[in-house]
N, C-alpha and C positions, 0 to 999 in steps of 0.2 A: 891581764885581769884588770890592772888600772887603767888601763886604755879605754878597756870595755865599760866599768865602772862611771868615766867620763864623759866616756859617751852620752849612758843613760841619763846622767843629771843631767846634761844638756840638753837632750829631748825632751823631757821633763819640763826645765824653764821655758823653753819653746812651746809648749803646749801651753803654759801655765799661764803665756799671754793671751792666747784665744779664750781663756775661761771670762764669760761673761759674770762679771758680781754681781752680787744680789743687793740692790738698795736699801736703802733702812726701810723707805718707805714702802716698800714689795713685802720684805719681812713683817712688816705693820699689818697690812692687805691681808696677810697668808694668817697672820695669828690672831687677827680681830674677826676671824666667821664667826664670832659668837654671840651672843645677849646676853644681857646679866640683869636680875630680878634681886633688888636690894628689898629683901624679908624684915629689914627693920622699920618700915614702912607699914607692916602686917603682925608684928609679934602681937598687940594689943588687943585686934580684930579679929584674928584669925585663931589664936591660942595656941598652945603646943602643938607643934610637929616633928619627925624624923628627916621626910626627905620633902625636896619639891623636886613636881617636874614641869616640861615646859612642851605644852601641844600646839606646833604648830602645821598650817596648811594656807595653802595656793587659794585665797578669796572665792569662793562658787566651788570650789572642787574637793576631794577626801583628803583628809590629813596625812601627812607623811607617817607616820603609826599612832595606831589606836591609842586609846585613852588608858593610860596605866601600863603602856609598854614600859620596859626598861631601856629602849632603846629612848624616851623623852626623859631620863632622871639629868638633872644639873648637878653641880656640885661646888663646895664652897670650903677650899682646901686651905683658907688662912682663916675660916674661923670669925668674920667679919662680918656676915649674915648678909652675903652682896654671892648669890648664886648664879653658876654660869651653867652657859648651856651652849655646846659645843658643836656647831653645824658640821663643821667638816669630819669630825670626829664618826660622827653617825649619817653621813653620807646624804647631806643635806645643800642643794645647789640652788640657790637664791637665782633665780633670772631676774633678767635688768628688764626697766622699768616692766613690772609685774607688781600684784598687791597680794600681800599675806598677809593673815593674823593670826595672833599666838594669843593661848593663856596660858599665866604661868599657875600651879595650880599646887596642894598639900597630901600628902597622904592621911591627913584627918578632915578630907570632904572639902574644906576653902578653896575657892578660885577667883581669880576677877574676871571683870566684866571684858569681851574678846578688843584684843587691840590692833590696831592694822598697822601697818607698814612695809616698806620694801625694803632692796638692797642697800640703798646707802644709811640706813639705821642701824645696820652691823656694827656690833663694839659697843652701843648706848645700854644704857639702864633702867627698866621698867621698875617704877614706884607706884603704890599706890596713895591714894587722897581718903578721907571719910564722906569721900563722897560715897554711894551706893543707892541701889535701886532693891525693893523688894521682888522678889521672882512672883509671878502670875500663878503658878501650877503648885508654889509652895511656901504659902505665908510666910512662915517661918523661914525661910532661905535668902541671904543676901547676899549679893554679887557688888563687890567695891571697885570703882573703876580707877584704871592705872593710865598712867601717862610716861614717855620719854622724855629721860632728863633735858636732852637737849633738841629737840624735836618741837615744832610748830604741830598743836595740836590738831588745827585745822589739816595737817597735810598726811603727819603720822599721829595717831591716836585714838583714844575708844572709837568705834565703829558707829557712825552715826543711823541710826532708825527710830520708825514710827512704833513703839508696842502695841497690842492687841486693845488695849483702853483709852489710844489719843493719848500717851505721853513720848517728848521726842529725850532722848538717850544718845547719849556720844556727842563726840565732836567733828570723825574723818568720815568724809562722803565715801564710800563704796564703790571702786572701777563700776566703770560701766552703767549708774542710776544716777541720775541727776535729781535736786532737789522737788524739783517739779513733780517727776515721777512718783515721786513719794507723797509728797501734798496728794495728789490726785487718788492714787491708791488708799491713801487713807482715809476721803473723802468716799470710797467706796464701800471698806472695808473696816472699818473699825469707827468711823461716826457717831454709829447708833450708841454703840458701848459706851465711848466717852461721855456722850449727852447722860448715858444709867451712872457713869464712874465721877464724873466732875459736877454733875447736876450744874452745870453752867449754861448760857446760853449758844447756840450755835455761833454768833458772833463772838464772844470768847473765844470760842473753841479755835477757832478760825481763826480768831487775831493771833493766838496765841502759837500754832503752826507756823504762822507768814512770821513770826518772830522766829521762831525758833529755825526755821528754814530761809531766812532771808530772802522773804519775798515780797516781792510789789504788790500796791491792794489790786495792780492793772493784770499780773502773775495771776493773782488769785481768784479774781474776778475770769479770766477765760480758761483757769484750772476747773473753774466750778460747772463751767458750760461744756468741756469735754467730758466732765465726770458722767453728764447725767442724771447729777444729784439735784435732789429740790430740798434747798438747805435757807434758813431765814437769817443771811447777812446783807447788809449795804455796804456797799464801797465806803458811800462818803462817812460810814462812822467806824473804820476802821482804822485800827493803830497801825497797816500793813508800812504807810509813810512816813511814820510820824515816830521820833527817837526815845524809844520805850526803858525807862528807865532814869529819866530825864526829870526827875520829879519837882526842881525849882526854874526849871523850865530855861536855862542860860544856855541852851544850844548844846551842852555835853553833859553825860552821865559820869559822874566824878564823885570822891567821896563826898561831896557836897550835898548830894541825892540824900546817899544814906542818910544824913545826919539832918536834912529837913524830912524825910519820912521817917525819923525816931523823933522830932518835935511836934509832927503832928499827931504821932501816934499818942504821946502823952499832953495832947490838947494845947498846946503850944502856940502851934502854929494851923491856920483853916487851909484847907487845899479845896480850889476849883476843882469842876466835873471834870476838865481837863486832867490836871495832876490827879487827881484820883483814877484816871485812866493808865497817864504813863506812869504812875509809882508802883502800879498793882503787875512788875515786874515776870513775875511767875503765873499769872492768868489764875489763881487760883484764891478763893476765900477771900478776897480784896486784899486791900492794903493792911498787913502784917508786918511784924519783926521778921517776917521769911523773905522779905522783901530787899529788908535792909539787908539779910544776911545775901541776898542772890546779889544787889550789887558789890559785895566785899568778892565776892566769888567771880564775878564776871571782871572786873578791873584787875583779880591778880592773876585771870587767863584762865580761868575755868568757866567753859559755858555751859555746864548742864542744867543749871538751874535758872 
């Protein structure tokens, strides 16, 4: 019986060298499929809630479950208001380089604005900002737009588009539509609107895109001729090349902007046709204190405004 007993521990150790271990870093891999949506970002804006949950879906295609399943509820088990949302748990397989967006959303009506990202943002934290946009279809409803903690906006972050009135929204381009494509469409399809919505001039309007799309006036100038549109801009008077934002004119946009467009704004300081060109930041209502505030905004990496 001891014999036999010796045996077995001995086949045992033998085996127990072929067992491949598990790395920390594998372990890390397996227990970070998750996201986590820090609600203390939203307690202010949003107001009481019970639960959140988190809708996500594969960019162009149907969500892995509908809106209010229970298969999207998070959960926030230390009480910390920093909610997870557990892909593997609910049978949720991220493919590599592929694009998703989620919103994380309330059971009293609150969500924000949709934010993109792939596989290697598993394990980050969606916050949101005060930033927000009014919805179209419901005056009353507002959608605040959220970012990853640690995530380059530009690559993962709000979903960048044109709305239905010529305003642009988000920061991350969309697989598969280049910014072009969107000038262009927009220039077809939502023009008219803008000129009833901004009462600005088509040249506004226009600069105002090539900014927010980072386009050339040369971009925009032969976006305009495939459009087919007959739209009243010149190249030579547009800000498409010229550093918008820039309002004492020293080659960069730095708080130094803000604080000569808060001098002029209280008579301070005169600004050329020029600076009154680059300081009017936002394309809209001229040169404002909205203005100032859009360069505090864009310097600490927000570009919606």
């Amino acid at each position: 019986m001891k014999k036999l007993l010796c045996i077995t521990i001995c086949l045992l150790m033998i085996l127990s060298a072929f067992v491949v271990p598990v790395s920390a870093s594998e372990q890390s891999t397996i227990k970070d499929a998750v996201l986590h949506f820090d609600t203390n970002t939203v307690t202010k804006i949003w107001g009481p809630f019970q639960k959140i949950y988190c809708h996500i879906w594969e960019y162009g295609k149907d969500p892995f479950y509908h809106w209010g399943n229970k298969e999207q509820l998070c959960t926030d088990t230390d009480g910390d208001g920093i909610y997870t949302y557990n892909l593997t748990e609910h049978n949720i397989t991220l493919k590599e380089n592929t694009q998703y967006a989620c919103i994380f959303y309330s059971n009293s009506g609150n969500e924000h604005y949709p934010l993109l990202f792939d596989a290697t943002v598993l394990g980050d934290t969606a916050y949101c900002t005060n930033e927000y946009y009014e919805g179209m279809s419901d005056s009353g409803r507002y959608e605040y737009f959220a970012y990853w903690r640690n995530q380059d906006p530009k690559k993962h972050g709000p979903c960048l588009e044109i709305n239905s009135i010529g305003l642009v929204y988000g920061t991350c381009i969309p697989q598969g539509i280049s910014t072009i494509d969107m000038f262009e469409g927009a220039l077809i399809n939502v023009l008219d609107n803008a000129r009833v919505y901004s009462g600005n001039s088509d040249q506004k309007i226009i600069d105002y895109l090539a900014y927010k799309l980072s386009l050339s006036s040369e971009q925009v100038q032969q976006a305009i001729v495939n459009s087919g549109e007959k739209v009243e801009w010149e190249q030579e008077l547009s800000t498409a090349d010229k550093l918008v934002g820039d309002a004492d004119l020293d080659g960069e946009v730095s708080i130094l902007d803000a604080t000569e467009i808060q001098l002029h704004l209280a008579s301070l300081v005169e600004f050329t046709d020029e600076q009154v060109k680059l300081a009017d930041i936002d394309f809209f209502k001229g040169v404002n204190i909205l203005d100032v505030t859009s360069i505090q905004l864009k310097l600490a990496g927000y570009f919606n405004y």
